[in-house]
N, C-alpha and C positions, 0 to 999 in steps of 0.2 A: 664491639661492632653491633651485637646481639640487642645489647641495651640501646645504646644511640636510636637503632631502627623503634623499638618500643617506646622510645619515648617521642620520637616525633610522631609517629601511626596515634598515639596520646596527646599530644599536643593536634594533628590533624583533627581528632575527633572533636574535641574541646572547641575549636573552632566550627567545624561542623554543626554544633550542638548551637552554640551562639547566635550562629546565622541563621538557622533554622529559629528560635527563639525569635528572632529580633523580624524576620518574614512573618511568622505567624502573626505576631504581633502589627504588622501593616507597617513598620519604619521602612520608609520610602527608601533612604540610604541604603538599608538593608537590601532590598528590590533591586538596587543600582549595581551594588556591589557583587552581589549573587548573578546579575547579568552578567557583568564585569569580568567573572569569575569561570562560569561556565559556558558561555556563546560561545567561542572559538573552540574547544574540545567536542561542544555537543554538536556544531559545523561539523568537524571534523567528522565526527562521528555517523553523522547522516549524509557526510559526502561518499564515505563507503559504500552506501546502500543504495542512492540515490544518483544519476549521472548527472543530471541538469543543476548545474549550480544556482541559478532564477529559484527553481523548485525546493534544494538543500535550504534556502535560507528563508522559505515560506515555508520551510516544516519547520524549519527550528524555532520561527515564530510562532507557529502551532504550538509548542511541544511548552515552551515556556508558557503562553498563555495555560492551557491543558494543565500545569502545573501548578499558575497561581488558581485555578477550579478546585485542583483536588489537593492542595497544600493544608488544607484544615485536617484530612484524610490520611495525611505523611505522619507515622508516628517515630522512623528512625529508626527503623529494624536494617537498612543499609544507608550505605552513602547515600550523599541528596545525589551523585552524579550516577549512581546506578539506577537510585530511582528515577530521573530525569529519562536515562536510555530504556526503560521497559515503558513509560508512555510514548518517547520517540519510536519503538518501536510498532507501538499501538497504529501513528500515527504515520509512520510509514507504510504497513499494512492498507491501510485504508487509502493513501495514494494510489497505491499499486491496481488493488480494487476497484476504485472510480477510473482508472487511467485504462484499465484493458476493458473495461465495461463499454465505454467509450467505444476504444478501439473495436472492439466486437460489432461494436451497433455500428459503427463506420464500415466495418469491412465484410462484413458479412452482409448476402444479398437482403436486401430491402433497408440497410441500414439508413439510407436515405428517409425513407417512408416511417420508420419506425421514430426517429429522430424528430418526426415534421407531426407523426401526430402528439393529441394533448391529451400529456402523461404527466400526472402530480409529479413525476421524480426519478430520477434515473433507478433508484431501487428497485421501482413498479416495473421497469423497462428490463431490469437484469431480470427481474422474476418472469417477465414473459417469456423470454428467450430462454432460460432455462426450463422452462414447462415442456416450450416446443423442443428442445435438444431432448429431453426426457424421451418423449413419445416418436423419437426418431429412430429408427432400425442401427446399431450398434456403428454397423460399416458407415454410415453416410456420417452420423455424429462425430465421429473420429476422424472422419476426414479432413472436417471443416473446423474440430479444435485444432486440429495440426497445421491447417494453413492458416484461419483467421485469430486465432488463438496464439497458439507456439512461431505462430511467423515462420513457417518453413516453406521454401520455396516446393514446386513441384515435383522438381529434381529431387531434393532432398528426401522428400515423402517416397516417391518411387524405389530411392537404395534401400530406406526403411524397410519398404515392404516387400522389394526384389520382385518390384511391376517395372513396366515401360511407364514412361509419363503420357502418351498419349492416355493409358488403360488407368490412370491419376487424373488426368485431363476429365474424361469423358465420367467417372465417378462421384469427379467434383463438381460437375455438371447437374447430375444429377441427384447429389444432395443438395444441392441449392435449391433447385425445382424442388423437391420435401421439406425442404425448409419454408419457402415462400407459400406454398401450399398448407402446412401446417400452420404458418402465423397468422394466415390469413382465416383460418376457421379457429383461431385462438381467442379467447373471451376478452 
């Protein structure tokens, strides 16, 4: 049994080695078949991580493209399908990143305003908000990662911290005011 396993893990790599060969080289078929091969695994694979199935199959079109980029770079120190999953995971990373970035600037007060002015790039937009979270007093920062951030209701913040949610209410009141005030003298 020992053997059987050795030699198809042998015969897998040999194929491996081939197809990778026949990519590098730019054989279309190659391209097809390697699609072929790995789209419904590396789906899968990004539907663990990912809820939105719309989303799952524009990563995994990322993740393939991203792949033919850095395929001159692949020298075969593991599977193509492992290496495939550590750029998908590059590329779910940066989902996640753009998508609460977003959600930040949406929900947090002025996100409005911040969204409307003209910013080269949501980067420049995370980096301001981050400045301003910097220069904010510990207690109001944490508040508003907890609610606009972590998405925790009011309620849930207050069993946290073993406050009343009015005493969360009127808190978060008030880091909001330090926040708006802060963005607004932000460069």
């Amino acid at each position: 049994m020992q053997q059987i396993r050795s030699i198809a893990y042998a015969m897998i790599e040999l194929m491996q080695e081939d197809l990778l060969t026949r990519l590098k080289s730019g054989e279309p078929r190659a391209v097809q078949e390697w699609y072929e091969e790995y789209n419904p695994r590396l789906l899968a694979y990004i539907s663990g991580k990912v809820s939105s199935h719309k989303d799952c199959e524009e990563l995994t079109q990322e993740v393939f493209l991203g792949c033919l980029k850095h395929l001159p770079l692949f020298r075969g120190g593991s599977s193509i399908f492992t290496w495939m999953c550590s750029i998908a995971r590059h590329e779910v990373a940066d989902y996640y990143r753009k998508k609460y970035a977003k959600k930040a600037l949406k929900y947090v007060p002025l996100g409005e305003m911040i969204l409307q002015e003209n910013i080269a790039d949501a980067h420049e937009s995370a980096q301001k908000v981050k400045e301003v979270l910097s220069q904010m007093k510990d207690e109001s920062k944490e508040l508003l990662m907890k609610k606009y951030v972590d998405c925790m209701k009011v309620s849930e913040i207050s069993s946290e911290l073993g406050r009343t949610s009015k005493a969360i209410e009127s808190d978060l009141f008030r880091a909001r005011k330090e926040f708006k005030k802060l963005y607004a003298l932000a460069v």
